[in-house]
C-alpha positions in Angstrom: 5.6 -8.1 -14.4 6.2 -8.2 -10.6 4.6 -10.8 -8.6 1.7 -9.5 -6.3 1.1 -9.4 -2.8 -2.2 -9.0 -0.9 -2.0 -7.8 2.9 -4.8 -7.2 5.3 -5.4 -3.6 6.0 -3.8 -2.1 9.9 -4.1 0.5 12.2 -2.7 4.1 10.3 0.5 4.4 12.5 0.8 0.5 13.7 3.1 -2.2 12.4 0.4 -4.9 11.7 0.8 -8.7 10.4 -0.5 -9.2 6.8 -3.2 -12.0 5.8 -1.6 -13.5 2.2 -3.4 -15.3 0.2 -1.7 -15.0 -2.8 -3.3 -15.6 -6.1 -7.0 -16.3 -5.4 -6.7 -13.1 -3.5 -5.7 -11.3 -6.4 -8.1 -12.5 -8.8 -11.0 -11.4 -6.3 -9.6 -8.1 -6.0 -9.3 -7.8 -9.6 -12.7 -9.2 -10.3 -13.9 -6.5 -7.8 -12.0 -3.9 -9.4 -13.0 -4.8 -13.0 -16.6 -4.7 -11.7 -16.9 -1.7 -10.0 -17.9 1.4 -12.0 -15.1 3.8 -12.5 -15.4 8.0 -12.1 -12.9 10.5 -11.6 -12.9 12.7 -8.7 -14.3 15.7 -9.6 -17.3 13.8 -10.3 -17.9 11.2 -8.1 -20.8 11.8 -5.9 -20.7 11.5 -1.9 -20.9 8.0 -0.8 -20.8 6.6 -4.1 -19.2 3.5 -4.7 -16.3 3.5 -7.5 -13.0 2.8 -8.7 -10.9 5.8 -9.3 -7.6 5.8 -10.9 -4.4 9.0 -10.2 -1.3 10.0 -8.8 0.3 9.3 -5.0 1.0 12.6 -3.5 2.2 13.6 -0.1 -0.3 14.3 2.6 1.8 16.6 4.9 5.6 16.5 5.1 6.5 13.6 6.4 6.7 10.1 4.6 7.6 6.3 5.6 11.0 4.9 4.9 10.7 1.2 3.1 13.1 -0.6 5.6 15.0 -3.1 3.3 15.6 -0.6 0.2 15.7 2.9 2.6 13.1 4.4 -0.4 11.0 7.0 0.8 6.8 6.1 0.4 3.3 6.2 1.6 2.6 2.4 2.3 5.2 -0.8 2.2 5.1 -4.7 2.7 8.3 -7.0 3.1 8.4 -10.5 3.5 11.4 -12.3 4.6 11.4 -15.6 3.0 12.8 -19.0 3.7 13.7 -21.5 1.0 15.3 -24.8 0.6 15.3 -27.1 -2.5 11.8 -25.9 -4.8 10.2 -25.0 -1.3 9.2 -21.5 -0.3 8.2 -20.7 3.2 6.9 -16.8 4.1 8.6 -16.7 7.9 8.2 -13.3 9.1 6.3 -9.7 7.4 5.7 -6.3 8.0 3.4 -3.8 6.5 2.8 -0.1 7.5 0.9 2.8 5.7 0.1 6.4 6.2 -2.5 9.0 4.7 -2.0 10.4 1.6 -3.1 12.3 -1.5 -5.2 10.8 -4.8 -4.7 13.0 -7.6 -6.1 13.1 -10.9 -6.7 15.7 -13.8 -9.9 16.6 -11.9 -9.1 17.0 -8.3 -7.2 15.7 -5.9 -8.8 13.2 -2.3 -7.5 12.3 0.5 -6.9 8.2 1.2 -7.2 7.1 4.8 -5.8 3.5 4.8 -6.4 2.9 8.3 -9.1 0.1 6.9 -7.9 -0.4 3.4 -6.8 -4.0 1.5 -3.4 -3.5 -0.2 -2.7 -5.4 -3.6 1.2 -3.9 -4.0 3.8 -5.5 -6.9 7.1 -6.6 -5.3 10.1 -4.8 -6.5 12.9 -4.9 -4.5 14.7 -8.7 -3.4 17.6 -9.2 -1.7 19.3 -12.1 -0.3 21.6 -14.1 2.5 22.6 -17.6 3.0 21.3 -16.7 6.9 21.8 -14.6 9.6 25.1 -14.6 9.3 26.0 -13.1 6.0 23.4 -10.2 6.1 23.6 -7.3 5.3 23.0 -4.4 8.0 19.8 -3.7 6.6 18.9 -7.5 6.5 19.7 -8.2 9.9 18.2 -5.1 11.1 14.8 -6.8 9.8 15.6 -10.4 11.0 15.6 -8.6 14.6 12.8 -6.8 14.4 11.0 -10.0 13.2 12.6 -12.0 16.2 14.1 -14.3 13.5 17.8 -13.4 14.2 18.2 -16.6 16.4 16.0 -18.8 14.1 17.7 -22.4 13.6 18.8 -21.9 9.7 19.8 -26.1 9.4 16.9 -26.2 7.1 17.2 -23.1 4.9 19.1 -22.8 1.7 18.9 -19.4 1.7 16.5 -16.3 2.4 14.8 -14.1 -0.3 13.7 -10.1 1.4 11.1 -8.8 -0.8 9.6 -5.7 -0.6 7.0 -3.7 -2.3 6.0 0.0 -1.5 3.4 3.0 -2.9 6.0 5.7 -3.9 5.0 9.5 -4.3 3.8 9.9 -8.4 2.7 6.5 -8.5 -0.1 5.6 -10.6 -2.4 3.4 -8.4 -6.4 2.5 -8.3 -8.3 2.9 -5.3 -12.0 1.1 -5.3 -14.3 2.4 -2.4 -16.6 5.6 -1.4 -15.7 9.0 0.1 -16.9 12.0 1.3 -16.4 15.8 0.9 -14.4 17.9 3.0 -13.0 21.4 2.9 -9.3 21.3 0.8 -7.2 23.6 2.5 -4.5 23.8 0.0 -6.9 24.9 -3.0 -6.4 28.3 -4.0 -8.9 31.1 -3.2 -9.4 33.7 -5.6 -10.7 36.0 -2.8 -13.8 36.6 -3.7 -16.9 37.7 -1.2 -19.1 34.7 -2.7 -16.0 32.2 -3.6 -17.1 28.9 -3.0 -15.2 26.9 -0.5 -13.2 24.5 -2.5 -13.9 20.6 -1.5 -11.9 17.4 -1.7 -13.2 14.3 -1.2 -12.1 12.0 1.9 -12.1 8.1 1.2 -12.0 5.8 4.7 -12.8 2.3 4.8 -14.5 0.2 7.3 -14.0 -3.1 8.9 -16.5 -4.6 7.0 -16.2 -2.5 3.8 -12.5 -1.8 3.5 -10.3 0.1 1.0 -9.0 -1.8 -1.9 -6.1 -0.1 -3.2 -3.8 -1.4 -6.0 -1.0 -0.6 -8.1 -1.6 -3.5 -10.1 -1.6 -1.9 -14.1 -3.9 -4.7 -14.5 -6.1 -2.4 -12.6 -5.5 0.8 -13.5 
């Protein structure tokens, strides 16, 4: 089983720096997930509180590149890690995420993670000795992270993890929504069809998104 980051949520759009806090974080977003009644979509009131389990789909056409493994995906984390002897030092990270689709048997909602708490397995590592042996891809990161001059004289070597939300995932997302017109439901054309409705979750500051592919979760 992957080892699990936790990243504070960003600005939909932004590159943003993640808050880690390894595994006490995870345990309280489990215990918060484990607590939290569950519901499926089709279901689940308006502003109701809940843990719903489905599918990642697209929202739109367009989808974020994970930058170390070139995968295509609706959220990803990397850390670029420095480590000499049993040490482990996290010296640089990225995160980004974009809208997308929650589906389940019942329905389908639409997941704004422009407040939301990320709890992602890592699944991809790479590694270099330093700057000097990485790969294109490696020191395309280092740059970006204004690490490519960094002073290696205490670094065995460097570890690139990265984790990402991949389209049919299976992930949980804990939080409240409400409903909103689904433009992509059929119509059966109808004079009295009722206008089909999805539901819209988007965190707050104060109450954000907790969403997980931990199977722990699930």
């Amino acid at each position: 089983m992957p080892a699990f980051l936790t990243s504070a949520m960003g600005t939909l759009g932004r590159l943003f720096a993640p808050f880690r806090d390894g595994y006490w974080a995870d345990r309280r977003f489990r215990r918060q997930l484990k607590k939290a009644p569950s519901s499926v979509l089709g279901s689940l009131e308006e502003n109701t509180f809940a843990r719903v389990s489905g599918t990642v789909r697209p929202f739109g056409k367009r989808l974020l590149e994970a930058p170390l493994s070139g995968r295509l995906c609706v959220y990803y984390s990397f850390d670029v890690v420095s480590t000499r002897g049993v040490h482990d030092t996290i010296i640089g990270t990225e995160d980004e995420g974009m809208t997308f689709l929650l589906e389940d048997e019942t329905g389908c909602a639409v997941i704004d993670p422009a407040h939301a708490v990320f709890s992602v397995g890592f699944d991809h590592e790479t590694r270099s000795k330093a700057a000097f042996d990485a790969t294109p891809k490696q020191r395309e990161i280092l740059e970006r992270l204004d690490l490519i001059r960094r002073n290696w004289i205490l670094t065995d070597h460097l570890v690139y993890r990265e984790a990402i939300l991949e389209i049919d995932e299976t992930i949980a997302v804990l939080g409240a929504g409400v409903r909103e017109p689904d433009p992509e439901a059929v119509r059966t054309g109808l004079y009295r069809d009722d206008v089909a409705q999805r539901m819209r979750f988007t965190g707050t500051a104060k109450y954000p998104l907790v969403i997980t592919d931990d199977p722990r979760s699930l």
